[in-house]
Backbone bond lengths (Angstrom), bond angles and torsions (degrees), N, CA, C in turn:
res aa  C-N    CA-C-N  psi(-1)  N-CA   C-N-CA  omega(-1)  CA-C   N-CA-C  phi
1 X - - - 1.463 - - 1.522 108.81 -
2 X 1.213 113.33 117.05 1.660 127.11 161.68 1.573 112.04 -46.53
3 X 1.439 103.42 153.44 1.681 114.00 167.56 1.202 93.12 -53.54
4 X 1.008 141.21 -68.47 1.637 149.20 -138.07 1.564 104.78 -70.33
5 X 0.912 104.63 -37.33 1.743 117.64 176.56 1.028 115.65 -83.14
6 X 1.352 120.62 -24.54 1.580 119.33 176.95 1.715 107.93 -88.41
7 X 1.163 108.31 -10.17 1.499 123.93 -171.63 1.493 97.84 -82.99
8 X 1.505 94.21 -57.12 1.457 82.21 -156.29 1.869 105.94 -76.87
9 X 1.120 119.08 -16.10 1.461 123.83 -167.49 2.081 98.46 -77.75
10 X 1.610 119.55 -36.12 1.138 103.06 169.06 1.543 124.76 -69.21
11 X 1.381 108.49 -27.98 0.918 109.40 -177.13 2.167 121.05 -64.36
12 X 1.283 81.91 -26.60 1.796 93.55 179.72 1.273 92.60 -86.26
13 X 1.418 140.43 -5.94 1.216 102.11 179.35 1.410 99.68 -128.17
14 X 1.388 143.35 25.30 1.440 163.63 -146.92 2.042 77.20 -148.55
15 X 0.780 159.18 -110.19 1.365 142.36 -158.62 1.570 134.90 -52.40
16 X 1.365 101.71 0.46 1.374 109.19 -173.24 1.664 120.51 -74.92
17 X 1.262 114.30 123.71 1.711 109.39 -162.45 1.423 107.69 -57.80
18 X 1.047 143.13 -3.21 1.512 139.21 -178.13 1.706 117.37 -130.14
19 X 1.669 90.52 28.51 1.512 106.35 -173.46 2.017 107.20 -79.76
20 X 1.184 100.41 -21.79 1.569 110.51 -178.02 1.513 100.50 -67.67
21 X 1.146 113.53 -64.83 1.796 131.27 -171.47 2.104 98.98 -45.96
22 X 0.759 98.24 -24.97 1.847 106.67 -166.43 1.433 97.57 -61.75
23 X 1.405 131.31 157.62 1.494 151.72 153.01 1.551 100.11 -164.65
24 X 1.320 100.71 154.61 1.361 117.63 -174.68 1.454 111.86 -100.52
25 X 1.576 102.32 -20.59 1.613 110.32 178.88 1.712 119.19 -113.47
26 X 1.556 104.56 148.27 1.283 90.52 157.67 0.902 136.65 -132.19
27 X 1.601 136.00 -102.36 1.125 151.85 -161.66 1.932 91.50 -74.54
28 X 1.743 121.23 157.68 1.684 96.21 -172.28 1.585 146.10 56.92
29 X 1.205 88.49 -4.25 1.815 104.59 -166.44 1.578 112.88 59.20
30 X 1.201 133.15 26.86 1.417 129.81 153.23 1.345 126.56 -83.14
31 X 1.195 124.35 142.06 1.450 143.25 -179.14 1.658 102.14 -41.55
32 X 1.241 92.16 113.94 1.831 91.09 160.68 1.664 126.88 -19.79
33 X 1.673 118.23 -53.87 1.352 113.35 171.26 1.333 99.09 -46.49
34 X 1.451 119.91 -80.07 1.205 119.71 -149.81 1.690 99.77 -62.06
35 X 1.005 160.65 -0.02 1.260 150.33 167.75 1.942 99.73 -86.75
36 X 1.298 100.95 -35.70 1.796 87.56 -179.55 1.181 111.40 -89.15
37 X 1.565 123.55 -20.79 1.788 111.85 168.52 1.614 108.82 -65.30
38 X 1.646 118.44 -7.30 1.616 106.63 -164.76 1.656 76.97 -96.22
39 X 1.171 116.33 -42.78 1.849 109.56 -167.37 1.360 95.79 -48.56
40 X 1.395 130.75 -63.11 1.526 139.48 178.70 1.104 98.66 -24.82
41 X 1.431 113.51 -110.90 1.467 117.27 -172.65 1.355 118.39 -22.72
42 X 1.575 126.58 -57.25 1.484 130.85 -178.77 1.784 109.08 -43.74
43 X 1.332 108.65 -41.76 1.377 103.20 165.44 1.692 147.93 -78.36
44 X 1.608 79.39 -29.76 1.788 95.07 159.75 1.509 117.93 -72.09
45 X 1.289 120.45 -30.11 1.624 121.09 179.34 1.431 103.91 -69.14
46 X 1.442 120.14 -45.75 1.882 125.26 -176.51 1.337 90.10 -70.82
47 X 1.422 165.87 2.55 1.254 144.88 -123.53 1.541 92.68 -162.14
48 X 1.273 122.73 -19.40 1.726 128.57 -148.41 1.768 74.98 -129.78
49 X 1.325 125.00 -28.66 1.562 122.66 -170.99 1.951 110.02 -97.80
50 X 1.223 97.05 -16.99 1.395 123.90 153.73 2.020 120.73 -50.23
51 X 1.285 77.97 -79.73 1.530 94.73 175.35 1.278 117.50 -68.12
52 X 1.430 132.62 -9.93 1.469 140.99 162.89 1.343 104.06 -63.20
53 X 1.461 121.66 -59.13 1.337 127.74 179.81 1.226 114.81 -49.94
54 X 1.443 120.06 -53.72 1.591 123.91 -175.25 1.062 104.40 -63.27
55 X 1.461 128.38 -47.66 1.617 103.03 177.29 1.015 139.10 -57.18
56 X 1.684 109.48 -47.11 1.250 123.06 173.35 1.705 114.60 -49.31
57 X 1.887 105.66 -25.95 1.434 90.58 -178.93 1.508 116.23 -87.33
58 X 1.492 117.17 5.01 1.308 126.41 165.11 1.606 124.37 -85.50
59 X 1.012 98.10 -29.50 1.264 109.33 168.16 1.803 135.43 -59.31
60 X 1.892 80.09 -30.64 1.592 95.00 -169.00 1.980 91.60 -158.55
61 X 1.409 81.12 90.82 1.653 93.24 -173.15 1.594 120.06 -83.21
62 X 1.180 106.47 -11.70 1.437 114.05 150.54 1.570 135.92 -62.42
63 X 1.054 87.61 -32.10 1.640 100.95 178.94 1.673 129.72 -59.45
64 X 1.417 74.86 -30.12 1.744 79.77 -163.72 1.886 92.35 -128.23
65 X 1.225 116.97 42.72 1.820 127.03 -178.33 1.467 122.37 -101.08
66 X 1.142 93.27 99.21 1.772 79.42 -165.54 1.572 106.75 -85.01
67 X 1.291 138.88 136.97 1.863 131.74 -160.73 1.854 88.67 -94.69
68 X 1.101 74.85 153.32 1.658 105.68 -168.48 1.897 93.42 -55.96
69 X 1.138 122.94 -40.56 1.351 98.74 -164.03 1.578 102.83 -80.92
70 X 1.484 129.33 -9.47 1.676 117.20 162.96 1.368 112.88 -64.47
71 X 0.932 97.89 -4.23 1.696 82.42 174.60 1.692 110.31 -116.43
72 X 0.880 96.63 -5.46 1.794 100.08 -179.63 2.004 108.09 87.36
73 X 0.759 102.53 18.97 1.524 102.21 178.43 1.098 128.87 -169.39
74 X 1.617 155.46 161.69 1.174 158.46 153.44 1.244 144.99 -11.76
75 X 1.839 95.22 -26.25 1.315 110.88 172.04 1.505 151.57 -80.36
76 X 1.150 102.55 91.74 1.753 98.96 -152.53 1.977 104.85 -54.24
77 X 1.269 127.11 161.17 1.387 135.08 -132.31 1.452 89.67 -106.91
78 X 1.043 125.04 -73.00 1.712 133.74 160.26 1.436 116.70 -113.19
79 X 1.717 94.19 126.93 1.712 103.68 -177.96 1.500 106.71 -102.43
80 X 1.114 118.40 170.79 1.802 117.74 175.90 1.717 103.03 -56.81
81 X 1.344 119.57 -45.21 1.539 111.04 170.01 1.601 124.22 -71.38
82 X 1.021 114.16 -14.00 1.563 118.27 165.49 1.613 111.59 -66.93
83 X 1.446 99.50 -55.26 1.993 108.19 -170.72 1.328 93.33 -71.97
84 X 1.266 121.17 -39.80 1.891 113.50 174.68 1.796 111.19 -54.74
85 X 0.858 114.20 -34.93 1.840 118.36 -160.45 1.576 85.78 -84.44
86 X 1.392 112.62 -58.96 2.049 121.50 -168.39 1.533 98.22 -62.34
87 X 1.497 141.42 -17.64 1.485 136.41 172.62 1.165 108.42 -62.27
88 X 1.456 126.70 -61.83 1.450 164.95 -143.79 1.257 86.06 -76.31
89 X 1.285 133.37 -71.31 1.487 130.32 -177.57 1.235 122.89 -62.25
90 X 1.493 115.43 -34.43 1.721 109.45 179.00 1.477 87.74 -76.45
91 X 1.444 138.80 -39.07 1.696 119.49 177.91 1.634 109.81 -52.60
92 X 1.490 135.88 -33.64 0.777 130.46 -172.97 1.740 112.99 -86.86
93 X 0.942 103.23 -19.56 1.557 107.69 161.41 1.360 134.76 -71.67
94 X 1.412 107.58 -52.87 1.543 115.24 155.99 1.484 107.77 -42.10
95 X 1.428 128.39 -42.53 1.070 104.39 -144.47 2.104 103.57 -104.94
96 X 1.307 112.63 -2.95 1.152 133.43 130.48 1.430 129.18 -38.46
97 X 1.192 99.15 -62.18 1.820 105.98 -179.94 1.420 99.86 -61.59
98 X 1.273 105.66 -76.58 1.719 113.61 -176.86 1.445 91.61 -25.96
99 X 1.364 131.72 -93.44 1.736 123.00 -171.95 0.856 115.67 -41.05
100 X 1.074 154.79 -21.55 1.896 149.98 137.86 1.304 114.45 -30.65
101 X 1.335 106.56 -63.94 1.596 121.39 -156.92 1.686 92.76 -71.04
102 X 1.610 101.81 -32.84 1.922 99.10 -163.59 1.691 104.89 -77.21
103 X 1.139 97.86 -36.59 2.134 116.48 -176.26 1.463 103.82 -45.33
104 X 1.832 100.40 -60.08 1.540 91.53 -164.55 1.827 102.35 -84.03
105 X 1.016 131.78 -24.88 1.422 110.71 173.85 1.577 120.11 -75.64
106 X 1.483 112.76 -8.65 1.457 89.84 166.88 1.374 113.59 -123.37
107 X 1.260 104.38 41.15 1.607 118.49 -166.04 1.638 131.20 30.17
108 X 1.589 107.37 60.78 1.171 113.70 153.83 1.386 112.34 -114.35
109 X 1.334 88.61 144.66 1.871 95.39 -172.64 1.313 123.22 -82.14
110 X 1.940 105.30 -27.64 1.636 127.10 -151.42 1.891 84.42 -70.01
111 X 1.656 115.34 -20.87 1.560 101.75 -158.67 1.350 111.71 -103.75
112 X 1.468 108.50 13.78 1.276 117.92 167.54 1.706 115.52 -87.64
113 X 1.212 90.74 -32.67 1.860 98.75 -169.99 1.477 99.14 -34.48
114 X 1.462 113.19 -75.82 1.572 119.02 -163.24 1.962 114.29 -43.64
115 X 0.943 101.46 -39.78 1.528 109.35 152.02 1.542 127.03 -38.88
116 X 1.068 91.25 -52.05 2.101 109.38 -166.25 1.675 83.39 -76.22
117 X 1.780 126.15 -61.22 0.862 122.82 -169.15 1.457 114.16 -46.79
118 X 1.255 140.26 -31.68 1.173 135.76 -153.71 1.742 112.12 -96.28
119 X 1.742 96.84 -25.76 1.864 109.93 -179.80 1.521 83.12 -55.33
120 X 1.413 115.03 -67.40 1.661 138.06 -151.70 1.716 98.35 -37.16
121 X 1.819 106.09 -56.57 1.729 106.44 163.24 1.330 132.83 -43.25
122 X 1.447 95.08 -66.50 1.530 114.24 -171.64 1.717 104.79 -65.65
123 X 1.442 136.16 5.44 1.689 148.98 -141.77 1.733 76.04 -134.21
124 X 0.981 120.12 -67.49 1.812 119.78 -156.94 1.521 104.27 -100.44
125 X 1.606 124.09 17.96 1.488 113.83 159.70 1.912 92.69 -111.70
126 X 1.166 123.97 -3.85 1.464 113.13 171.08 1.629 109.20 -95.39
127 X 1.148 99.79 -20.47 1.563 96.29 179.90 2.012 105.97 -83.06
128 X 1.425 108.33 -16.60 1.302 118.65 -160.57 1.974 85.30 -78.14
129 X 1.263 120.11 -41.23 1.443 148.56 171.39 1.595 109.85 -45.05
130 X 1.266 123.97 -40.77 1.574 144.61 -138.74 1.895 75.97 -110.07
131 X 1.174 95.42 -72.51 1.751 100.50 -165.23 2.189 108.23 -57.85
132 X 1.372 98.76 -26.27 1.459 100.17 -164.02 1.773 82.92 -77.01
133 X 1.401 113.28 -38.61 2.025 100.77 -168.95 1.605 106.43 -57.93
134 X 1.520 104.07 -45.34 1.563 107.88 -173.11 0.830 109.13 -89.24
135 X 1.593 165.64 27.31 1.334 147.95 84.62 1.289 118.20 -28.35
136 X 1.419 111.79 -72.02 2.051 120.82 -164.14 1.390 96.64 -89.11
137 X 1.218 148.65 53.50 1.383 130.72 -166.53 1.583 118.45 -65.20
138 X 1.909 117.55 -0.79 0.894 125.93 163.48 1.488 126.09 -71.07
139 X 1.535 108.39 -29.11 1.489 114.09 178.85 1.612 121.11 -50.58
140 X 1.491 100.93 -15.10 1.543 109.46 179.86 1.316 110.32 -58.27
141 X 1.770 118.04 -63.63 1.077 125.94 -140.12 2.017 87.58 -87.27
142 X 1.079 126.65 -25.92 1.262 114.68 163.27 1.326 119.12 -62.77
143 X 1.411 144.63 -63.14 1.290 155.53 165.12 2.207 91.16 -15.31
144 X 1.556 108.62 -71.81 1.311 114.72 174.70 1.377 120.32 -37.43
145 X 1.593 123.34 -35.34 1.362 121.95 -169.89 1.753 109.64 -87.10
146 X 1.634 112.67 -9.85 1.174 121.62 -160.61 1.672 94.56 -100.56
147 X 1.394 139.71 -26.30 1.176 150.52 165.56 1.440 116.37 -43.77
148 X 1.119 118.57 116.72 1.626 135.26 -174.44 1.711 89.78 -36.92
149 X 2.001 92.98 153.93 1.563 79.83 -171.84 1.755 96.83 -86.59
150 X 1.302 143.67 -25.03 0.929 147.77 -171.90 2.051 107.93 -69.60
151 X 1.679 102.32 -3.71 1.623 104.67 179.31 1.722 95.86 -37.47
152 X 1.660 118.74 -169.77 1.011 122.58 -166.74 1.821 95.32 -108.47
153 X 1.650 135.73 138.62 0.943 129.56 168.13 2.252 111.52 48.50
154 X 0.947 104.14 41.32 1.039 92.34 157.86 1.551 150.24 -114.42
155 X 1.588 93.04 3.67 1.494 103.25 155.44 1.859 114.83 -57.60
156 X 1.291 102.46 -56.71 1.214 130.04 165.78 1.607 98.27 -18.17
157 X 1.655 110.71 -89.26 1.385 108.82 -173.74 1.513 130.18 -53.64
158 X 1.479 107.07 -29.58 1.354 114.55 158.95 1.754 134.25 -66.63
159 X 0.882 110.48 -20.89 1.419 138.50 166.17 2.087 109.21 -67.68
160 X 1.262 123.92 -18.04 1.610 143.29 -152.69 2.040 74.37 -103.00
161 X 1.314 97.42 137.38 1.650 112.98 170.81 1.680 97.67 -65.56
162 X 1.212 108.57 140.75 1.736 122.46 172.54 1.569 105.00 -41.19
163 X 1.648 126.74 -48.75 0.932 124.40 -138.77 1.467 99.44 -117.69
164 X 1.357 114.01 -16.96 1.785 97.00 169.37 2.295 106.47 -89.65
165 X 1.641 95.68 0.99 1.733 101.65 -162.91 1.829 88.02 -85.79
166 X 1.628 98.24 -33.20 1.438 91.31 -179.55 1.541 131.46 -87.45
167 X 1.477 107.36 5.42 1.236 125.29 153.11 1.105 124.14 -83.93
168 X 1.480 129.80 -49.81 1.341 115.28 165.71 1.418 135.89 -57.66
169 X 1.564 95.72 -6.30 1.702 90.08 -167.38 1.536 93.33 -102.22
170 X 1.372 123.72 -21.82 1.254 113.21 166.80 1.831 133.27 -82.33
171 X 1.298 93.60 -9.62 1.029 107.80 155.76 1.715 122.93 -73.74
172 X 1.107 115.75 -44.85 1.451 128.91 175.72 1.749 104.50 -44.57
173 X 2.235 97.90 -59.17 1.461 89.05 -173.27 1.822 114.45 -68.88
174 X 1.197 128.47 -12.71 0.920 125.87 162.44 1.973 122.63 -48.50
175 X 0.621 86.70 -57.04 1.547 97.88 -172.64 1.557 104.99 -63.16
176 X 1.614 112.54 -34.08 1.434 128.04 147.06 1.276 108.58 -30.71
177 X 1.672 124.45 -84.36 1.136 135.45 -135.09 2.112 95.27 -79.70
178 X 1.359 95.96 -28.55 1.599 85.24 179.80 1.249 114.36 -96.88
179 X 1.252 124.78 23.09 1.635 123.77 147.44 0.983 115.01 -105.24
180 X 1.028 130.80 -38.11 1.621 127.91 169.01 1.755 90.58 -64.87
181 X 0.960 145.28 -57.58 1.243 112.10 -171.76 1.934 148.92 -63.15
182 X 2.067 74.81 -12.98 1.295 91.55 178.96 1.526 101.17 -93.85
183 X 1.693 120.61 7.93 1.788 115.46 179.65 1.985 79.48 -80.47
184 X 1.018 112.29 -42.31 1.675 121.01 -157.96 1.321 108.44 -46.72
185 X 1.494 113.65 -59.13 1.215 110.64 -169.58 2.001 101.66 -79.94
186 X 1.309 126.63 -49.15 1.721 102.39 166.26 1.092 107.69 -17.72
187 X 1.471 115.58 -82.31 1.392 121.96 -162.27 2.181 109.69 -41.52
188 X 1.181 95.65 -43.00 1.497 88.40 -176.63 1.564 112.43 -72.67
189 X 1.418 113.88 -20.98 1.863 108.85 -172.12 1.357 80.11 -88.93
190 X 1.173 157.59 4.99 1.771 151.15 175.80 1.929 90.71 -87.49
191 X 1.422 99.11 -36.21 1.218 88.82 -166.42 1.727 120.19 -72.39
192 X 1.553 87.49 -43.76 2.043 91.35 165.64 1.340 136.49 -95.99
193 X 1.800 93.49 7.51 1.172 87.39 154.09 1.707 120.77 -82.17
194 X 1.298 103.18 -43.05 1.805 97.47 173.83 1.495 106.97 -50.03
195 X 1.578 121.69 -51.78 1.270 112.25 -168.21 1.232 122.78 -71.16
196 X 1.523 115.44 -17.20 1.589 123.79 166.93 1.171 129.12 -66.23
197 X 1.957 106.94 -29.05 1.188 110.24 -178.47 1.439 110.97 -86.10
198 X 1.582 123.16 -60.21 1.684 115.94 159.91 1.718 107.74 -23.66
199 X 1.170 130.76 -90.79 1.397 123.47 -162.99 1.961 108.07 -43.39
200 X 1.400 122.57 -30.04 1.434 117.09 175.74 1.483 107.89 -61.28
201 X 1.347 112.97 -52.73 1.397 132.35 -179.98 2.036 107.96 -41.86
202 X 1.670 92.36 -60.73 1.748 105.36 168.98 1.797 117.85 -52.13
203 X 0.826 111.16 -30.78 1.626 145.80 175.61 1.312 111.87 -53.40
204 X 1.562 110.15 -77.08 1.593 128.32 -170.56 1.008 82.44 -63.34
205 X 1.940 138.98 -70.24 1.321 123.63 -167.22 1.166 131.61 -45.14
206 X 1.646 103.52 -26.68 1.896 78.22 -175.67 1.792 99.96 -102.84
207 X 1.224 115.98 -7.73 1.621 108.53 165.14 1.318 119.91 -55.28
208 X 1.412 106.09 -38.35 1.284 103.70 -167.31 1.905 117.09 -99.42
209 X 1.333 97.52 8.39 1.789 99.39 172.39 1.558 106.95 -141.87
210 X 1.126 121.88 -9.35 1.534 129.42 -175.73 1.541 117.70 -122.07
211 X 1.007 121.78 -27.95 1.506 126.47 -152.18 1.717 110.08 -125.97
212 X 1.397 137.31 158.90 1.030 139.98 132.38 1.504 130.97 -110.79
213 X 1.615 125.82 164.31 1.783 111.94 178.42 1.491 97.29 -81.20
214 X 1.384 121.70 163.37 1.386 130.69 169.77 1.631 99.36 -124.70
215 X 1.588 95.31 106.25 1.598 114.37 -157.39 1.368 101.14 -52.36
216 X 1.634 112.19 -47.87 2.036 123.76 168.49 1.848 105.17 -26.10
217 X 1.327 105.44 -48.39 1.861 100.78 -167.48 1.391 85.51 -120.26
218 X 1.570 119.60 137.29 1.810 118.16 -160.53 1.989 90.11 -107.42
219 X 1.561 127.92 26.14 1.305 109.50 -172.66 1.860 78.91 -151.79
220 X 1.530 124.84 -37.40 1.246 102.72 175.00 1.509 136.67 -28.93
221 X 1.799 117.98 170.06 1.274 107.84 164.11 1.513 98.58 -144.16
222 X 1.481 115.09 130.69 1.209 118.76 176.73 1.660 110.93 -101.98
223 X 0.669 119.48 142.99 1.438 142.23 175.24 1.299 110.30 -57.53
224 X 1.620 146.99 112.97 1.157 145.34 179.23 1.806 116.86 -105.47
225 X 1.761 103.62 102.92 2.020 85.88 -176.57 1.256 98.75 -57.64
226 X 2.021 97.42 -151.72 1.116 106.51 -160.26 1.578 74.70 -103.19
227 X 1.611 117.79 -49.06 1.463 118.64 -170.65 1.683 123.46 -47.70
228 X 1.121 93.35 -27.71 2.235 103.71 147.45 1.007 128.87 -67.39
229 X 1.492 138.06 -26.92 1.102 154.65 -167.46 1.379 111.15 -94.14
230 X 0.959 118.24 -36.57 1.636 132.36 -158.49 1.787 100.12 -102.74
């Protein structure tokens, strides 16, 4: 790498408005890749252990049937179109993760997106969760009355004052929402860092066979003919 290339590549990335927010490391002190190939995998293994279950509960639909009167009502628990729709999605998850896990180890970025896209979902239907408790904070204690009576400890939870049960649980999703948010942003410095490094890479190349700096503007690129050159 040339002065000129090294110039101009700090300089694009020493002015960039979201240059503060950046780290290369995260959680453990490991490199962003390696923290989003472990998120990858960590999600394809829950996701691949997912879809074990669903089959098996298709396979053997007794097994996993809960009868209408444990639950207090009519509604059977999983129908053949429920385990059909919940397959479909853990296939679509695996196959998400896998492009996560594959993007950042061989440094493409484009196969991370669908990944990032999905924190961004799965990030604003818990917060959609967070805002619905602290608005209705009554919806709790109904949700509780609708729970099989044999659920686990739920006299117990019903027995907890409305208003310290609806603090803890929003507190809980809190602590939720800021780890999943801190998987979000890894995943996004995985993302510019691959994309920072390809475009540096695009960069050095053309500084160093196409281009010169124009010392007047310290980030420009002027165009060098050949009849200059020669």
């Amino acid at each position: 790498m040339t002065p000129y290339s090294t110039h101009l590549v700090q300089r694009l990335l020493k002015y960039s408005p979201w240059a503060r927010f950046y780290s290369n490391s995260c959680c453990l002190c490991c490199h962003v890749r390696t923290g989003t190939i472990i998120l990858g995998v960590w999600y394809l293994i829950i996701n691949s252990v997912v879809l074990l279950i669903l089959l098996s509960a298709l396979t053997d639909p007794d097994q996993y049937h809960l009868p209408s009167a444990e639950l207090g009502s009519e509604f059977e628990f999983m129908d053949d179109a429920n385990m059909c729709i919940a397959t479909a999605i853990s296939l679509l998850m695996i196959l998400i993760c896998a492009m996560a896990t594959y993007g950042a180890y061989k440094q493409h970025a484009a196969w991370i997106i669908p990944f990032f896209c999905y924190q961004i979902f799965d990030f604003a239907l818990n917060t959609l969760v967070a805002i619905s408790v602290l608005v209705y904070p009554n919806t709790i204690q109904d949700y509780l009355r609708q729970l099989p009576v044999n659920f686990p400890y739920k006299e117990e939870i019903m027995a907890v004052n409305p208003t310290c049960l609806v603090v803890i649980i929003l507190l809980f999703i809190s602590i939720i929402l800021a780890f999943k948010g801190y998987l979000i942003s890894c995943v996004w410095n995985c993302y510019r860092y691959i994309n920072g490094r390809n475009n540096s890479d695009v960069l050095v190349y053309i500084a160093t066979n196409d281009t010169a700096v124009n010392p007047a503007n310290e980030i420009s690129v002027l165009p060098t003919s050949n009849s200059q050159r020669s």
